[in-house]
N, C-alpha and C positions, 0 to 999 in steps of 0.2 A: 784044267778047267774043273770048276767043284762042282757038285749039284745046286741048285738052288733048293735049299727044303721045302717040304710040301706037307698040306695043311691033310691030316690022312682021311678027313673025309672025301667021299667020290663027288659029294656037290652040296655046296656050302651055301647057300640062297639062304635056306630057310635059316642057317647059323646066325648069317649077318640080320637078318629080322629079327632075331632072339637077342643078342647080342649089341646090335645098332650100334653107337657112336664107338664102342671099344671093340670090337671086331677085329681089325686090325692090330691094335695096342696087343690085344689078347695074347695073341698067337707068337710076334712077334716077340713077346715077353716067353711065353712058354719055349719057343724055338732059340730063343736066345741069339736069331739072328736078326739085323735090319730090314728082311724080306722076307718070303714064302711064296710059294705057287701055290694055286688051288683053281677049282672051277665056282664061278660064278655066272647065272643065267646061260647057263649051260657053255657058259666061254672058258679057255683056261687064260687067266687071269695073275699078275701077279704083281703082288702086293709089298709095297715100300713104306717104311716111317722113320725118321731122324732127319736131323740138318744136313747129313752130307746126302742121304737120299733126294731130300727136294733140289738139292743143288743139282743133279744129276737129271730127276725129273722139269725142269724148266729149265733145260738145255733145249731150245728148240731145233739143234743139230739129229739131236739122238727123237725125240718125239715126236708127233704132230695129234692135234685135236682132231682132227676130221676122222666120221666115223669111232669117234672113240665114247663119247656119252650114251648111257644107255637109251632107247627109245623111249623109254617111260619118262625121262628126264627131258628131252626136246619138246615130247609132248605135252608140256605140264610147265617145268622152269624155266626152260631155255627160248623153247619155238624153235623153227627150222628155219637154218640161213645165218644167224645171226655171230655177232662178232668173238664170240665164244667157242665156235665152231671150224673158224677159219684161222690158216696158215702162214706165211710167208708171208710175200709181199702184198699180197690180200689184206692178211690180218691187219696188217703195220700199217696199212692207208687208213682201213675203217676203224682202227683204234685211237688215230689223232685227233678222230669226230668224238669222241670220248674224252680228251684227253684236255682238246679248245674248251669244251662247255663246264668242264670241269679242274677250271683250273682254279687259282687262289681268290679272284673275282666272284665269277660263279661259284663257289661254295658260300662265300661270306653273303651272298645275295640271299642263298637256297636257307643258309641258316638266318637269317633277319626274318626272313616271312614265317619261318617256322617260328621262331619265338613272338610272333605276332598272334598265329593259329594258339600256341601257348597261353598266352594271357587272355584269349577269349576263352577258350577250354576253361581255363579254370573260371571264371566270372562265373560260367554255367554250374562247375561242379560244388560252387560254394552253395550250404542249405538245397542240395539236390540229394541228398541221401548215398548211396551208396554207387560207385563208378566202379565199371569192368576196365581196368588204365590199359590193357591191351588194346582194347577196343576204341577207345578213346584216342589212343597215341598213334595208332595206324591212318585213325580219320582228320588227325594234324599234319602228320605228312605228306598225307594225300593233296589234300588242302595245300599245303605247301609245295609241292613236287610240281601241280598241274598249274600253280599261277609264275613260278618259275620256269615251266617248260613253256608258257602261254599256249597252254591247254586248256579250253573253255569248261568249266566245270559249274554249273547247277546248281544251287542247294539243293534238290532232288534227286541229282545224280549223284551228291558225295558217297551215299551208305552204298549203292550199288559198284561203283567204282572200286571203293575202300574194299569193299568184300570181294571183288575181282582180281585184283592186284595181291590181298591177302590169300586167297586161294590159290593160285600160283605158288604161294611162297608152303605153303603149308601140306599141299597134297602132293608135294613134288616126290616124296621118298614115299608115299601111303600107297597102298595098296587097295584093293575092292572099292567102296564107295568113295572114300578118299583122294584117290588115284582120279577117278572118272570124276569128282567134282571139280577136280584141278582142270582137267580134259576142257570139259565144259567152259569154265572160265576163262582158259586158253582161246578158245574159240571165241570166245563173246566180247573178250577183252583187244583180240587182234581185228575183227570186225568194225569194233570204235575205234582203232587205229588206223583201222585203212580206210574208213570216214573221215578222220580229220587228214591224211595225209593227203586224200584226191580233192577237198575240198580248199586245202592248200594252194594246190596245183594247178589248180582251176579257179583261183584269185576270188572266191566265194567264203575264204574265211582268213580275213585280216591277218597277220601274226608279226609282228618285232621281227625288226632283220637280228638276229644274233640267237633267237628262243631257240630253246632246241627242238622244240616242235617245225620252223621255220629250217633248220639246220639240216635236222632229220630227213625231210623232204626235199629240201636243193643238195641233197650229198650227192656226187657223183661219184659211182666206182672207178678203177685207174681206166677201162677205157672208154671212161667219157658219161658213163649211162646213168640213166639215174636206176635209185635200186627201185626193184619190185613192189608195190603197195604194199604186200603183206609182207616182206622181208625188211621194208623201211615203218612197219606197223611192229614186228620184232624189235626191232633198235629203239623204237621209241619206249614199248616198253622194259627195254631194257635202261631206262634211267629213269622212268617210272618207279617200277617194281621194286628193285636195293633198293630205295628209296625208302618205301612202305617199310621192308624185311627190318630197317634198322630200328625199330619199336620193337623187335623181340631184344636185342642190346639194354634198350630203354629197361623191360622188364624185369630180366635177371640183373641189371643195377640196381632198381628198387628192392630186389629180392636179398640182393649183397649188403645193400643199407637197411633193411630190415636185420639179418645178421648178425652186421656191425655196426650197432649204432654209434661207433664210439667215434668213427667216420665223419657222424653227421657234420660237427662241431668242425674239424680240421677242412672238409670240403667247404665249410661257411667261409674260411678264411683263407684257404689257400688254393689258387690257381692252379698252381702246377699238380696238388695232390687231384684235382680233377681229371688232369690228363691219365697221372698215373690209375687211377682208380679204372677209367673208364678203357686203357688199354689191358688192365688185368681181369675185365667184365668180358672183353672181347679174345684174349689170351682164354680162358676155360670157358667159353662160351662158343664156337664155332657154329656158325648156321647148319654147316651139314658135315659130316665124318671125311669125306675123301671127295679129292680129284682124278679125274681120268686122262688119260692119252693110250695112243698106239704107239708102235714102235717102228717109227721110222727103215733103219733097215739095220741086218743082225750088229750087234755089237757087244762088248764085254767091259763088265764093270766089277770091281772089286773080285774078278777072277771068276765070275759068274756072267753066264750067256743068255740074252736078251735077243729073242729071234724075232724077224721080221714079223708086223700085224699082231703081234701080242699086245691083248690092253693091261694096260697096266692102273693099278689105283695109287696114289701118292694119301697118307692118313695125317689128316691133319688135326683134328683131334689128339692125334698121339706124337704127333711131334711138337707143337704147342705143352706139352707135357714130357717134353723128352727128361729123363731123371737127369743128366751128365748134362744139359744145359740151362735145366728151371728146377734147383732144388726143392724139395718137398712139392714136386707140381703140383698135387690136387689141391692144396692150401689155398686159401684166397689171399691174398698179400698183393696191393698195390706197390708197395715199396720196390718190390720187387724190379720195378720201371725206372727207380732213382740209380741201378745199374747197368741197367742194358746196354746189351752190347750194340744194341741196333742192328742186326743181323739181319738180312734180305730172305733169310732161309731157318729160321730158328720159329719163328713169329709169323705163320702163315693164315692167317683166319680166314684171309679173303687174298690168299695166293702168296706166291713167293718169287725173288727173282726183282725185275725193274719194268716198273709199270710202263712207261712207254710204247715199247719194243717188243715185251714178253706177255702173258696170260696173268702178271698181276691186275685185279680188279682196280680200275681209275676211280673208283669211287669210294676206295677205304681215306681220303683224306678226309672228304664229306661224311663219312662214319661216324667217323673220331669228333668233329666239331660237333656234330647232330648231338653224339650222346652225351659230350661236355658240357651243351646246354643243355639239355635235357634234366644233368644233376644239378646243372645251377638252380634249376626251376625246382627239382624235390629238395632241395636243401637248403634254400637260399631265398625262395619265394614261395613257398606253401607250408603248411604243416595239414598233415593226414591222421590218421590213424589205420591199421591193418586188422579189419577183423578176423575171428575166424573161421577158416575155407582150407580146401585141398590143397596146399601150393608144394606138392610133390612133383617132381619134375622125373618124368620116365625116360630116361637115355634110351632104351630102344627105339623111340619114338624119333622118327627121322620126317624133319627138326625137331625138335622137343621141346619144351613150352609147360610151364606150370598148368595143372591140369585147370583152374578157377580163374586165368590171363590174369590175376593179381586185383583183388576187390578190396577198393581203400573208398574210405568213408571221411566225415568231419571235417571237411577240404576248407583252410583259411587261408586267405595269405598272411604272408609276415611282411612285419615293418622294416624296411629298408634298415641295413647299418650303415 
């Protein structure tokens, strides 16, 4: 048995705040091993990155999620209860509720209303001066998410909404005022969840047999029960919220075509270089640095011992960048797609492994199509201009985010080719 290396600070919190989305990358490089121990939030903790590591981390033999996310994480991204959270044959029933609303139907549905919220978006942004497109882009999928889930939503209620669902996504890794806005939102946002699911339930608010609002609310657990108001107000906005999250994709694509304008031209014409582009946005783009689990019970990996109730972080950031499987990783290079290997575990933005069954997110197909329109629409039916603003993007910042959400002006469309 070897040691597993250890990170020589006695507590590393304040490291990973300084540090953010390469923390792990860091050390792992300095250690020249795939792993290290250390203490994080006062846990000992330890820390995986490469392709044979995720393969190992979504083994759900050797794992399990429960208990494993940090409290600051449930209370903020997750919520408590929800299918993120849960194991075995749990997991596998409430993941198929996922899996039905999101399958090739439901996406092509979820993406038409979006590109509908799209072309009114822009009508508005033409001769309106200057647009915050983060802002803007979060309040079209909003738009889109809640007529897709047959979610009643307002035009009053959109900006409240928009900014509930975006709060969540934003204050999940923050700290001090940050943190507690997320809090807040959490609350406020599961509150209108468990409003529309009892008004569901109580045949007082219409819904489409098949919505996932309608879905959400007739799930029954395996034995029998329906879930809890607030644990089926979690689920709901767990296909909400990704939802919104995928306008920060949207961003750092405009940010990459600002870049590369040389892009523009080839995305006019080619389909496929859309997809590649928009998996190489999401390839160095990660919403957040790492996943979590515990450790099922001891076992030993690559000659190294992995003891019961250890959480473990998997770095996904830095495996999306492994050197020996994405050369030159920090590059930007779409092309890079025209070879893939298609690996389940190479390419984890939004998890690894097989979505069904395992803790990959059912909503990265919906990702990918969201932000392939998305550039259809910045390259294909608008022209902009970028002025100039801050669009420094601060990796410790967990998520990270140009610090200006990206301010584009002179919005026309273009004439069809």
């Amino acid at each position: 048995m070897r040691p597993i290396p250890r990170d020589p600070a006695p507590e590393s919190s304040a490291s990973l705040l300084r540090e953010g989305y390469g923390f792990i990358r860091n050390r792992c490089q300095q250690l020249q091993a795939p792993l290290f121990q250390t203490r994080l939030l006062m846990q000992d903790t330890i820390c995986l990155s490469g392709e044979e590591a995720a393969r190992l981390f979504y083994d759900d033999r050797r794992f399990q999620r429960a208990g494993a996310a940090p409290r600051m994480l449930r209370k903020t991204l997750l919520g408590e209860g929800g299918v993120q959270t849960l194991d075995g044959p749990e997991h596998h029933h409430r993941k198929q509720l996922f899996m039905s609303l999101l399958g090739e139907s439901g996406v092509a549905e979820l993406v038409a209303l979006a590109r509908r919220e799209w072309s009114s978006a822009v009508g508005r942004w033409i001769g309106d001066g200057q647009v915050q497109l983060h802002h803007e882009v979060q309040a079209i999928l909003t738009r889109a998410v809640c007529a897709w889930a047959g979610v009643p939503l307002p035009e009053d209620e959109v900006e409240t909404r928009r900014d509930q669902l975006a709060t969540l996504i934003d204050g999940a890794g923050g700290i001090g005022a940050r943190h507690w806005r997320a809090r807040w939102a959490r609350k406020a946002a599961e509150g209108w969840g468990i409003e529309l699911i009892e008004r569901v339930r109580a045949g007082t608010l219409p819904v489409a047999e098949g919505r996932a609002l309608a879905a959400v609310a007739q799930y029954r657990n395996l034995d029998g029960s329906l879930l809890e108001p607030r644990v089926a107000a979690v689920e709901l906005l767990n296909l909400l919220r990704p939802t919104v999250a995928v306008s920060r994709f949207v961003i750092y694509a405009a940010l990459e075509l600002r870049a590369h304008p040389e892009w523009h031209e080839r995305l006019r014409e080619d389909d496929q270089a859309l997809e590649s582009f928009a998996q190489e946005v999401r390839r160095l783009y990660a919403f957040f640095p790492f996943m979590a689990a515990r450790v099922r019970e001891d076992f030993e990996w690559q000659g190294y011992h992995f003891p019961k109730g250890t959480r473990v972080l998997l770095d996904l950031f830095g495996t999306n960048r492994e050197p020996t499987r994405w050369p030159a990783p920090d590059i930007f290079d779409p092309q890079r797609f025209e070879r893939w290997n298609g690996s389940a575990f190479n390419f984890i933005t939004q998890g690894g492994g097989e979505p069904h069954r395992g803790h990959r997110c059912p909503g990265e197909p919906l990702a990918i199509a969201l932000l392939v329109d998305a550039l259809r629409v910045l390259t294909r039916e608008i022209r902009y201009r970028v002025p100039e603003q801050d669009l420094g993007v601060d990796m410790a910042r967990m998520p990270a985010q140009p610090e200006s959400g990206l301010l584009i002006e002179a919005v026309e469309r273009l004439t069809a080719r």
